[in-house]
N, C-alpha and C positions, 0 to 999 in steps of 0.2 A: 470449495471456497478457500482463498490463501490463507493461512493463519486463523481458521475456525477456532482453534485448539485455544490461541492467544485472547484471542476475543472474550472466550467463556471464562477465561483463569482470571487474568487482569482484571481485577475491579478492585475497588477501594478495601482492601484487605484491613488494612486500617482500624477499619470502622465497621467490619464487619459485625459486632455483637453489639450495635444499634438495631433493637429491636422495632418492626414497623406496628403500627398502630393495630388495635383490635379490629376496628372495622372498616370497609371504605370511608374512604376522607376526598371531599370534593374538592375538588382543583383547579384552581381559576384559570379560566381559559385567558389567552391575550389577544385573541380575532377571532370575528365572526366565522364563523363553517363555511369556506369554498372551494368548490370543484375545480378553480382555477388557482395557481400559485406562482408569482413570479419565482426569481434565484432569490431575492433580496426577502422573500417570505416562507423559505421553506423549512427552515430551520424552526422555526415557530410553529407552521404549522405541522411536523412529525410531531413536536412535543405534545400542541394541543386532539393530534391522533388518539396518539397514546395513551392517555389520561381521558379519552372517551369512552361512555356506556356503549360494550357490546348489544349490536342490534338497536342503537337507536340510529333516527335523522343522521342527525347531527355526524356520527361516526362515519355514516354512508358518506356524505357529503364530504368529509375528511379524508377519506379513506380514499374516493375520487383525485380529490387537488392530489396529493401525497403519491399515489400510484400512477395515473397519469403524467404527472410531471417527471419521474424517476425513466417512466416508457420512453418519453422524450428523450432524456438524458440517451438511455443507452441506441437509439436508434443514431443519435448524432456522433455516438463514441463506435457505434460500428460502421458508419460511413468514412471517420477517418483511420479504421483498423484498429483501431485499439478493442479487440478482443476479448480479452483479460477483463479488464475494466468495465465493458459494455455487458459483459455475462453479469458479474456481480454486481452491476446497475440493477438489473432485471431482476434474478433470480433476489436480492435483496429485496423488492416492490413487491415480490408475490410473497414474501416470506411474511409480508404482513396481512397479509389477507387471510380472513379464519373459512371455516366451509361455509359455502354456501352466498359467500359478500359477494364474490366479483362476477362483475357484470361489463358485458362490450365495450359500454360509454366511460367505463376507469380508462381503458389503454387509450382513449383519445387519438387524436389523427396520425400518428403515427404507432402506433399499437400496431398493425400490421407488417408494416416493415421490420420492428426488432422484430417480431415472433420469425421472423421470416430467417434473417440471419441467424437468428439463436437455433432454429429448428435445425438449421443446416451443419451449423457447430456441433450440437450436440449430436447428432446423426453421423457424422465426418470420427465424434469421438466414440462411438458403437454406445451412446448412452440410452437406450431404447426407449428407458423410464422416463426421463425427461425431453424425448425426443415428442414421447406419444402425449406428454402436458399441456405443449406448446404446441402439438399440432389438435390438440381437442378444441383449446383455446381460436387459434387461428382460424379452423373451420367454420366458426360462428362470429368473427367481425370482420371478417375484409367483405371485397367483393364480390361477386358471383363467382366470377373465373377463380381468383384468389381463394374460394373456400373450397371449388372442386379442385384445384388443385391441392390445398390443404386435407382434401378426404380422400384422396388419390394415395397419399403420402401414409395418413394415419391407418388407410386400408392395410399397406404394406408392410408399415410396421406391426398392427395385430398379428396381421398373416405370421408375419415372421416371430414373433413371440408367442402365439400357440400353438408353432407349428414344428420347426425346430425344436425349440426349446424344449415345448411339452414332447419331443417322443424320444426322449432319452432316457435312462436309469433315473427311476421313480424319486428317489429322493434329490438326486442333482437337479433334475427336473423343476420338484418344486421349490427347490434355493435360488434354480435359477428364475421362477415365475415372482417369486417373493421378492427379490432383487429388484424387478426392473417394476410391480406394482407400487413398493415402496418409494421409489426413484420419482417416479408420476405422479405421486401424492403430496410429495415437495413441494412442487409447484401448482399443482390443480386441485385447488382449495373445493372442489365440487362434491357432490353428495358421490358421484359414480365413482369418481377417485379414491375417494374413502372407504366406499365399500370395498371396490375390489382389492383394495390394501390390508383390508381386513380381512376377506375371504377366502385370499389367496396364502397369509402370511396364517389362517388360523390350520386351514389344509396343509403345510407344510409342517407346521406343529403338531398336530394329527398325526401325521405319515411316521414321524420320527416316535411317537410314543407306539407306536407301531412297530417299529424296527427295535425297540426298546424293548415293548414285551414277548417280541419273538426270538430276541436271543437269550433272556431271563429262560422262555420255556423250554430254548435247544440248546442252550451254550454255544452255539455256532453263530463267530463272529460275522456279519456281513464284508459284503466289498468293502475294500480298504475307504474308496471313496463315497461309498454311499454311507458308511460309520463316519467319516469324518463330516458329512453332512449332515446325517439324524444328530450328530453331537452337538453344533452349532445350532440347530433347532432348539436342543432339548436345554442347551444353555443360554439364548438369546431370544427363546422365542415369547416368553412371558414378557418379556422389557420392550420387543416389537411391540406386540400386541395393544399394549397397556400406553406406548409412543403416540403411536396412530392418532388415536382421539387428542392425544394430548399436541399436536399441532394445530389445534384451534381451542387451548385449553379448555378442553371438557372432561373435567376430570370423573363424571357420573358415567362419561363413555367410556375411559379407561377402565375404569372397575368391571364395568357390564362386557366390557371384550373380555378381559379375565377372566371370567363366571363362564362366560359360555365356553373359552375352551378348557373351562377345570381348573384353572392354570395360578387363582389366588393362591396357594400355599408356595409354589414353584418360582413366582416372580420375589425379586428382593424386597425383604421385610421390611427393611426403612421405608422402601418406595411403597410399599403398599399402606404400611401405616398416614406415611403423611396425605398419601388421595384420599384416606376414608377418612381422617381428618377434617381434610378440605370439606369433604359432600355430606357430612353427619352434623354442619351448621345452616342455619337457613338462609341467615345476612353473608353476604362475600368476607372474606377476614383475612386481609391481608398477612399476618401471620402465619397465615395456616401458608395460604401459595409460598411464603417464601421459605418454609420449610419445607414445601414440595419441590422446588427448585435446588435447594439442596442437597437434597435426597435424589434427586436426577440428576444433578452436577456430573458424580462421579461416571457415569456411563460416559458422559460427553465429552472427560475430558483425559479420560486414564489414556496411556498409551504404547507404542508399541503392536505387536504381534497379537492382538489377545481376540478373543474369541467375538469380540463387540467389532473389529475393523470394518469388517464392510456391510456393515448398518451404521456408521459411525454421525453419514449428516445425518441422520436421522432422529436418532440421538440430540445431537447440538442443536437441530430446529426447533426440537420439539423442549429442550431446557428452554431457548429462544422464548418462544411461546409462553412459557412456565412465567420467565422472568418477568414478560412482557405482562403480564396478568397481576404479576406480584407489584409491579410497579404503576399500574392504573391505579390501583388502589391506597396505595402510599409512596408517593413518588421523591417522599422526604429521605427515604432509607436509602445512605449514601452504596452501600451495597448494592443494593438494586440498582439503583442511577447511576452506577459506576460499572456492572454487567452490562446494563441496556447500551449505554454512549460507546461501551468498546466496541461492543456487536454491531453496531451500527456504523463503526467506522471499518468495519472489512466487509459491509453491505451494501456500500454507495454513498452511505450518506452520514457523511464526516462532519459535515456542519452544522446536525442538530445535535451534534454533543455537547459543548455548551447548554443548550436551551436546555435539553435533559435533564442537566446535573445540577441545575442552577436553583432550584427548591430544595435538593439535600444541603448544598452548602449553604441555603439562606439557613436552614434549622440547623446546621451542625458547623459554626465555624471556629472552627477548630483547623490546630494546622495541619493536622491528618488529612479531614476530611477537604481542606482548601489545595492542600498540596496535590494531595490524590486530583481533585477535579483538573488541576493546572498541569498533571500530567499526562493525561487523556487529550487534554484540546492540542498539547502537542505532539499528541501522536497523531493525530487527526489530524493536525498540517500539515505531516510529516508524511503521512499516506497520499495526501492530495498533491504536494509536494515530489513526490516520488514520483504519481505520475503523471507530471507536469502541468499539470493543470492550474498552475499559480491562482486565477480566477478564485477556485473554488476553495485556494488555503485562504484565500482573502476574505472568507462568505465566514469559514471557521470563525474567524480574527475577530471581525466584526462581530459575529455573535456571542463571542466570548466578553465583550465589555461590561454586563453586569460582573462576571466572574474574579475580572481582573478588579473594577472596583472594590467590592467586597477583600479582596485578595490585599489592597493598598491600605487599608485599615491601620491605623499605629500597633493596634492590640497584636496586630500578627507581623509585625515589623520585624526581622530577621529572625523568623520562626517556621520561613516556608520554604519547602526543598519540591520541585523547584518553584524559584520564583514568578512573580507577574513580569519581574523584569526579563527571566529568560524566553516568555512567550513573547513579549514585543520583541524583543533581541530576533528572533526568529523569523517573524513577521520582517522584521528589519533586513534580516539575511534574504529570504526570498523574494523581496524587491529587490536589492542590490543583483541577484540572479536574472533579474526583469532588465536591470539596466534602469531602476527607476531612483534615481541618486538621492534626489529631495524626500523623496518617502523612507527610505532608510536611512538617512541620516538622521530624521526627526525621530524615529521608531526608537534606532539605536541611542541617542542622547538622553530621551526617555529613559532605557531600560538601563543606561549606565549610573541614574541617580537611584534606580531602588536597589544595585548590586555592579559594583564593580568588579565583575568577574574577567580575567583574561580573555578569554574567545570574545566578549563583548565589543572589549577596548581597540582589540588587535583590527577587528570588522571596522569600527569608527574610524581606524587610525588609517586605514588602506582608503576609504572615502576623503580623509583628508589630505593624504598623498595625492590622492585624483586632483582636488581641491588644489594643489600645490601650497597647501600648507603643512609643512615639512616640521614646522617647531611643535606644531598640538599635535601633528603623527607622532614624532618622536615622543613627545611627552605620555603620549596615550600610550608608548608602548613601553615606555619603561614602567608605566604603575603596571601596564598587563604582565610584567614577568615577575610583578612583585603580590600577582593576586593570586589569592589558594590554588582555585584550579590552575594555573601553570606553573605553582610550587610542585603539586603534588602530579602535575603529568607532565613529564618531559619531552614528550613529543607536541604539546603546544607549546613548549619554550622553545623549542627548535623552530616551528613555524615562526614567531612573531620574530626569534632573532635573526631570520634571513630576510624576513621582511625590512627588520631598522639595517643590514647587510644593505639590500638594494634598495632603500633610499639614499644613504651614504654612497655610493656607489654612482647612484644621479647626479651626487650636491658634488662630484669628485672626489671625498672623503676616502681615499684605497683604505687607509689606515683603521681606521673605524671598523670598514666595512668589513675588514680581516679580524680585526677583535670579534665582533659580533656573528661572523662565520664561524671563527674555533669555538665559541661559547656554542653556537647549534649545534656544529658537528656533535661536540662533548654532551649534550643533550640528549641528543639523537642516538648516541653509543649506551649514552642509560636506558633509554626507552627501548632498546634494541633487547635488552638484558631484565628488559621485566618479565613477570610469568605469566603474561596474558598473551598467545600467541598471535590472536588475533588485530592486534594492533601492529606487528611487523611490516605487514604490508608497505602500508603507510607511512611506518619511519622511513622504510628502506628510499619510497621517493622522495623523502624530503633529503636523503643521506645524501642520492643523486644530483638532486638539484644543488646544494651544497658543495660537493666534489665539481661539477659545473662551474661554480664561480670559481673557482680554486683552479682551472682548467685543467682538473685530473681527468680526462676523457675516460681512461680505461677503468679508472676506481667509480667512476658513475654509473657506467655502462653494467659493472660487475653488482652493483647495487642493484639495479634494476633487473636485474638475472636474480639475485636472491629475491628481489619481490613479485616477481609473478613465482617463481618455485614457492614462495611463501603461499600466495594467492590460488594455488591453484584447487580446485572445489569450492570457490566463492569466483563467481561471474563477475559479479559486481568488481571484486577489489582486482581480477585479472584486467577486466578491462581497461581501468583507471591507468593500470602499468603501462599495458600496451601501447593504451591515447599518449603516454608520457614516451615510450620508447618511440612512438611515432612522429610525434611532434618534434622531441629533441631532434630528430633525422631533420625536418620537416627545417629548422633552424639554424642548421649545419648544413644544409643544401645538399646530406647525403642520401643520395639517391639509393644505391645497394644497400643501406644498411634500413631504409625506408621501406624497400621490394621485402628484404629479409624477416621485418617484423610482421610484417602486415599476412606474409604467408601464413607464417605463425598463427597469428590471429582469425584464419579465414580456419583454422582447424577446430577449433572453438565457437560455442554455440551463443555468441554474444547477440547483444540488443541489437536492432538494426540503424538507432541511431549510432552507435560503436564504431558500426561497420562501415554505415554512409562518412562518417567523417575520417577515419584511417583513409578510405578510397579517395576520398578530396585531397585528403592530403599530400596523399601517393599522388595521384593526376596532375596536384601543383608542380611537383619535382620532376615530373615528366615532360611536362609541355617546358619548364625552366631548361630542362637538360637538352631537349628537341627527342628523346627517348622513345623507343618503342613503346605504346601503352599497353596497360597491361588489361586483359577480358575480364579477369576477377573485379577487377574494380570495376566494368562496365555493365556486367551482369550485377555487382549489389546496386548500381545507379538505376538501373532498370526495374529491378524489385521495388524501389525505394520511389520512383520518382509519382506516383499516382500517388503517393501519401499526400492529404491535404493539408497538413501541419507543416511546418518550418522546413522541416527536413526532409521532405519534397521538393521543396525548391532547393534546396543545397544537392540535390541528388541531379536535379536536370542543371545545373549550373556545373555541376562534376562531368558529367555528358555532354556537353559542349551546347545544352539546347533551349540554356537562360544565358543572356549578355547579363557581364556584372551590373548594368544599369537599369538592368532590371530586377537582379536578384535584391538592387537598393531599394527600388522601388515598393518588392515585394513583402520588407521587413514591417510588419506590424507593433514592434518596442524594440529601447534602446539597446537592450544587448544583443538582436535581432540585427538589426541597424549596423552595431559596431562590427558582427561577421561578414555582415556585408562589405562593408569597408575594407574591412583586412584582405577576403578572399579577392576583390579588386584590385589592392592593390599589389599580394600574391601572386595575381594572373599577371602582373607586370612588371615582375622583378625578373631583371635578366634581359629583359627587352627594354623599360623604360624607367630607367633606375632613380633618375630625379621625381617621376610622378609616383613610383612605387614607395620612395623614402617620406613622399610625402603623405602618400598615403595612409601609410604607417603610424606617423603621426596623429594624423585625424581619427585613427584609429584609438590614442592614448588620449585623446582629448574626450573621445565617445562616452558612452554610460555603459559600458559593457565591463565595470570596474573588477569585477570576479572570474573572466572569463580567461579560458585557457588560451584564444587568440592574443587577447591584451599582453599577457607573459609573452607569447612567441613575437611579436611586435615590440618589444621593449627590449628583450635580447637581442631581436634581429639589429634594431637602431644601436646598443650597447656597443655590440659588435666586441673587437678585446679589450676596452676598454671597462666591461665588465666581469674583467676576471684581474684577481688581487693576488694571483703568486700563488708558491709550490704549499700543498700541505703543511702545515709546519710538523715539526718530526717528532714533537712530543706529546702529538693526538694518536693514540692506538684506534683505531675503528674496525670492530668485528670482522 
């Protein structure tokens, strides 16, 4: 899973030495127990999961709604290839399942279908262990055919895991059986799963005290790698052992795996003490789990080379577990609530972190523990955000409104970092991404009266621009350069001054427009010269864009040459270069220097949305020029074009095998809408200049306010008109 490591670390550190309460504390539930959960209800009901009695009703019936709906989730996020996303749907649902709960009628009517692609995934990536979970799974809920083929499968994979595997060098042998038992046990919350996690990971523990006392009695060291395996036993195998059980927090089973293989003196002493803690009280004691959770912490989270690596989910599921146990039972302990919500947000389900966390902050509000919680819900936009799923940043948002009230209090009135205003602010941002103008501008006018922060202002102010009110843009932006965050970061003083640049610039203003250019440039040369390297990227195109207006061609170009060399081992920030070295082409109607980048980029292992759009964009400049087309771009339109998302249809529009009036048709929201427009009226510049310029237009009138078309449409209409003269000679830039 991406960022396991982050999940486990990130909790409300803060507030970590709020102690939880001595004994379970009942939790009031907010809905009845159902096997069924809309989107609008799921957030509620992980909470009310969570805080349920293992082994009752009630849990069963929870555990159903909650897993079943998650199966859904990722059956629909592998229909439209998102991969990534549809694994950690899944594998997130079963990670809440303890041994022995799940049953056929959790995976619901599509249960079959994920198991099917994940099977395939995981088998495609040689993960045996979880190849053979999903097929144990499978063979017992689909169809007839569907299950012999599912025992066709599971056959092959035994085969090949005691067959292989087991007849190699004795101790590689069993690392390698112990690997792929533990892998299986992840996910297949089953009595069989567990055993043979057990049986197999104690047999290898064995073998190695074996290889232990036979070089004690020879001094003859073994094979190099049969020693480097008895080693990894003989250091990791008590922590195995003692894990196992503890993926359905049983911690009387942890202890009893230890006994039998000798192994209590051997495993770490903190961890042993806090299980016999836990199981030497008769009532559950919250207390106790959560110093067993701490005491497990460090296995899950150390890092590096170390002798834990590849046990490591193991490790992190079974703290998971730990946590998940500590916090049924007091779910006030912003610690705990602040573990659970992060984990949860790199397991699918982003949107019950609010609900999580919203009992520790009722008990501890404080601006620690409020801030901490306000930081979490926006990483959890920020994740659903990422990929792309705007929907379910929205499901976030919404459920964060006890949070934000609580958060709006006088008592904690500029005492909270960060604030309730930067999640609406945010929420606000990710409309305006939607193309949805009226909902981010209410969001963002909200969040500008609990904090007037620049990045706020600067967002409000480009909506007013939209707005063609130009006086409360401008005004919005001079207070954003006069607000902390863009005192103390210079590379948002460069954004917001290019921006008051190109409105000036609209109103005819050259003169203006050239003050407000040398104040970014000058900006931009401090940010450039700070010791965070990691922000260069980004200056460099904002330097670009800047040298642009100034119509320095060559000092732009050379900017953007420093920001991908900046970029390069970060995908993300290479991309964004690339999109910018593409586009500018794409603006300038240069074809060779458009072929030139996009090569480049086809060397590099970027998103495929990346791809799809450099290809459109090249293809624009092609059919403009009457040009030979190029096969690189036709082979990524072909990869691309069965995706059922947006960028499917941009891929068969690139392929010549959507008319743009359709590709209009096909837009589902306004910034959707507004590419459609553009790439229409793209396809008709050069051939129908007065429909293309006007198109262009409709284009600037669209809801696509943040979109990197809307920029190339606005420059394209600018035309030289939006450039304001030579650098002036007494701006040095790096």
């Amino acid at each position: 899973m991406r960022r396991w490591t982050a999940a486990l670390v990130l909790v409300l550190t803060a507030c970590a030495g709020a102690k939880p309460r001595v004994a379970a504390v009942p939790s009031e539930h907010t809905a009845a127990p159902s096997e069924t959960l809309s989107d609008d209800e799921f957030a509620r009901g992980v909470r009310d999961l969570l805080v349920s009695v293992p082994g009752s009703d009630e849990r069963h019936r929870r555990l159903g709604g909650v897993v079943s709906h998650q199966v859904s989730r990722a059956a629909a996020q592998f229909a439209v290839r998102s991969i990534e996303r549809a694994m950690t749907t899944l594998t997130g649902a079963l990670y809440l399942v303890r041994r022995g709960e799940l049953t056929p009628s959790m995976l619901g009517r599509d249960g079959a279908e994920a198991f099917r692609f994940a099977c395939r995934e995981f088998s495609s990536r040689g993960d045996a262990g979880r190849a053979r979970a999903l097929y144990e799974v499978l063979s017992r809920i689909g169809t007839d055919s569907e299950r012999r083929d599912a025992q066709s499968h599971l056959d092959a994979v035994v085969a090949w895991t005691r067959s292989p595997l087991a007849s190699g060098p004795p101790m590689q042998s069993a690392g390698a059986l112990e690997r792929v038992a533990v892998r299986r046990r992840l996910l297949e919350a089953s009595d069989a799963a567990t055993q043979d996690a057990l049986v197999t990971s104690l047999d290898w523990f064995k073998r190695a005290l074996v290889v232990r006392g036979q070089f004690q009695q020879t001094r003859r060291p073994p094979d190099r790698d049969e020693g480097a395996e008895a080693y990894r036993a003989l250091q990791t195998g008590p922590a195995i052992l003692l894990a196992i059980p503890l993926l359905s927090a049983d911690a009387e089973g942890a202890l009893a795996s230890l006994d039998r293989a000798g192994a209590r003196q051997l495993a770490p002493s903190e961890l042993v003490q806090a299980l016999e803690a836990v199981v030497e009280v008769e009532a559950p004691d919250a207390s106790r789990w959560a110093d067993l959770f701490r005491a497990l912490r460090p296995l899950a989270t150390s890092r590096g080379d170390d002798d834990f690596g590849p046990d490591r989910d193991l490790f992190r599921t079974a703290t998971f577990s730990v946590a998940l146990e500590a916090y049924r039972l007091d779910p006030s302990v912003p610690e705990l609530a602040g573990t659970v919500a992060s984990a949860l947000t790199e397991l699918g389900m982003a949107e019950a972190v609010p609900a999580v966390l919203t009992e520790s902050v009722r008990a501890h509000q404080d601006p620690r523990t409020v801030g901490g919680a306000l930081a979490l819900t926006l990483q959890a936009m920020a994740m659903e955000a990422d990929a792309d799923d705007i929907t379910a940043a929205r499901r976030v948002f919404r459920a964060a409104e006890p949070l934000l009230a609580m958060a709006d209090t006088k008592a904690l009135a500029g005492r909270l970092q960060p604030t309730s205003g930067r999640v609406r602010a945010k929420q606000g941002e990710l409309e305006l991404r939607e193309g949805n103008v009226d909902a981010a501008r209410g969001l963002l006018r909200s969040a500008v009266v609990g904090e007037k922060a620049g990045i706020i202002l600067a967002l409000l102010a480009r909506i007013e621009w939209h707005d063609q009110d130009t006086v409360a843009a401008e005004q919005h932006l001079h207070e954003a350069l006069d607000a902390r965050d863009a005192v103390m970061d210079r590379g948002l003083r460069a954004d917001i001054g290019l921006l008051l640049a190109d409105i000036a610039l609209e109103k005819g203003n050259v003169d203006l427009a050239r003050r407000a250019l040398t104040e970014a440039l000058r900006d931009t040369t401090q940010a450039l010269r700070g010791p965070d390297p990691r922000g260069r990227p980004g200056a460099l195109r904002t330097a670009a864009r800047i040298f642009d207006r100034f119509g320095d061609d060559v000092r732009a170009q050379g900017a953007l040459e420093l920001s991908l060399a900046a970029s390069l081992g970060d995908k993300r920030q290479a991309g964004q270069t690339l999109e910018q070295m593409v586009g500018r082409a794409l603006v300038r109607s240069d074809l060779a220097a458009a072929h030139d980048t996009f090569t480049r980029a086809l060397a590099m292992e970027l998103d495929r949305e990346d791809r799809v759009y450099m290809a459109l964009w090249v293809r624009l400049l092609e059919r403009q020029h009457r040009a030979r087309l190029d096969p690189a771009a036709d082979r990524i339109f072909v990869e691309a074009k069965d995706d059922a998302r947006w960028i499917g249809r941009l891929a068969s529009f690139g392929a010549g095998k959507l008319a743009a009036r359709d590709l209009l048709s096909a837009a589902k929201n306004a910034s959707e809408v507004t590419e459609a427009l553009f790439y229409g009226a793209m396809a008709r510049r050069g051939l129908e200049p007065r429909e293309s310029e006007e198109g262009l237009r409709q284009v600037l009138r669209a809801g696509g306010v943040q979109l990197m078309e809307t920029g190339f449409a606005r420059e394209i209409l600018a035309g030289p008109r939006g450039r304001v003269g030579a650098v002036p000679a007494d701006v040095i830039f790096p």
